[in-house]
C-alpha positions as CSV (number, residue, x, y, z in Angstrom):
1,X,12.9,-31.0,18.3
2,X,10.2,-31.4,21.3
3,X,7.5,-33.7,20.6
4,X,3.6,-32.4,21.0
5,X,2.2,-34.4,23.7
6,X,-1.8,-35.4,23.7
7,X,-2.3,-33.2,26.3
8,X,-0.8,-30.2,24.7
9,X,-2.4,-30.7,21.8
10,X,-5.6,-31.0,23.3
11,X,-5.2,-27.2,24.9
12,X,-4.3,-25.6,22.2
13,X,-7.1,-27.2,20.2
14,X,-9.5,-26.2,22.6
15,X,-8.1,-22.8,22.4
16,X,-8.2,-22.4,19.1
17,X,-12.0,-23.8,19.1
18,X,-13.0,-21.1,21.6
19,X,-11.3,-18.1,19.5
20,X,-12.9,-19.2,16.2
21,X,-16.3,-19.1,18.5
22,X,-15.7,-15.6,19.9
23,X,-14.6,-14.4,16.5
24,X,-18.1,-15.8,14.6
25,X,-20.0,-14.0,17.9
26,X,-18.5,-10.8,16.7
27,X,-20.6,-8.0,14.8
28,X,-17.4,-6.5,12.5
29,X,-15.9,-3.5,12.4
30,X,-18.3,-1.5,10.7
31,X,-20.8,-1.7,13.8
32,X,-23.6,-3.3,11.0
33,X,-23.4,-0.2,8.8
34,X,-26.0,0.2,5.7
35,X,-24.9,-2.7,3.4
36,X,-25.7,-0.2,0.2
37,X,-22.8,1.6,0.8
38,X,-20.3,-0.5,1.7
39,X,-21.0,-2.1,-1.7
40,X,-21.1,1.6,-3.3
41,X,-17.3,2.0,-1.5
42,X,-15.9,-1.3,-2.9
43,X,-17.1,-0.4,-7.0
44,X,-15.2,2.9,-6.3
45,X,-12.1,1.1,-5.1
46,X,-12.3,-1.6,-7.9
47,X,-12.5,1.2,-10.8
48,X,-9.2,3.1,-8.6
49,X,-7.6,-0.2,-8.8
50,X,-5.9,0.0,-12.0
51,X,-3.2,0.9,-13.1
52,X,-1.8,-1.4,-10.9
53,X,2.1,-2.0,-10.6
54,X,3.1,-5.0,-8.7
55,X,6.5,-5.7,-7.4
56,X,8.1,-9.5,-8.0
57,X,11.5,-10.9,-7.9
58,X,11.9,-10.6,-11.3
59,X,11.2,-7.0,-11.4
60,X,8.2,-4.5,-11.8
61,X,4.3,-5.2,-14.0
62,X,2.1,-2.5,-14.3
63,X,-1.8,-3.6,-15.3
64,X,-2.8,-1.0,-17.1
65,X,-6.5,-2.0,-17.1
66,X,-8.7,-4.7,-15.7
67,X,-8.2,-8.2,-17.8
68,X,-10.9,-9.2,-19.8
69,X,-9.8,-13.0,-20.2
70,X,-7.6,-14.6,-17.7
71,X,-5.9,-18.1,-18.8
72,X,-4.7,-20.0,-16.0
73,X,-1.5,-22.0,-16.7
74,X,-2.7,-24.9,-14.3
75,X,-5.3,-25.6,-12.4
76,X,-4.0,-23.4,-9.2
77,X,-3.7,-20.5,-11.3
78,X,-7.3,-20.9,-12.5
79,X,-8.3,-21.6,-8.4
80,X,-6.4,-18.5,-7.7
81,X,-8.6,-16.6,-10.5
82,X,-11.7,-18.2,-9.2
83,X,-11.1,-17.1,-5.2
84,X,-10.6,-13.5,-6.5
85,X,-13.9,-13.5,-8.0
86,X,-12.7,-13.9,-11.8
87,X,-13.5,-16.7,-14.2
88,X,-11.1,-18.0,-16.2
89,X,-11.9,-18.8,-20.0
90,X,-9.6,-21.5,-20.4
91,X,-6.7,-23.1,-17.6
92,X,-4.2,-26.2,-18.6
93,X,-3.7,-29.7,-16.8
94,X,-0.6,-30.5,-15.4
95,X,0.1,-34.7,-15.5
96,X,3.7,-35.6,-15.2
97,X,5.6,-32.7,-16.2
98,X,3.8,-31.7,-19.5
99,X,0.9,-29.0,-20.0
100,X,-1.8,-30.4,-21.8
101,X,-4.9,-27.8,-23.1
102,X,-8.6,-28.5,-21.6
103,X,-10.0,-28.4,-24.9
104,X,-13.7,-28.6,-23.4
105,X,-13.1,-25.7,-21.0
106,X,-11.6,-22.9,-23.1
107,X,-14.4,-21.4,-25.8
């Protein structure tokens, strides 16, 4: 396998650094459209969101309706939750191979 040398890693660092700045420069697609309703647009598309059927190697789930509680089984299911905007009520801790319940964080 070829080795990175300094120098290589250098350019494409730099590079990398000048396409993140161009990027943050950028305005967006929308051309800096009325904010209003873009957020209108997205509570439409969250209440056309269910049911939702999602395909997995064990098969097919269908959500019929948006989850009230959401239990995450450890703490990267909980992070997941979190990133997509919802709260878990209660989430496990993993230590060595056995699930043990955060009793202060479910109520």
């Amino acid at each position: 396998m070829p080795s990175l040398t300094r120098g290589a890693f250098l350019k494409t660092a730099a590079a990398s650094a000048a396409a993140l700045a161009l990027a943050a420069c950028s305005t967006g697609s929308n051309g800096g459209s009325d904010s209003s309703s873009s957020a209108s647009a997205s509570s439409s598309a969250e209440q056309d969101a269910f049911p939702v059927t999602i395909e997995h190697a064990y098969g097919k789930t269908t959500v019929d309706a948006e989850p009230k509680r959401v239990v995450g089984i450890g703490w990267i299911n909980a992070e997941v939750a979190l990133s997509l905007g919802v709260v878990p009520v209660g989430s496990g801790q993993v230590g060595w191979g056995e699930l043990q319940p955060l009793h202060g964080l479910v109520r």
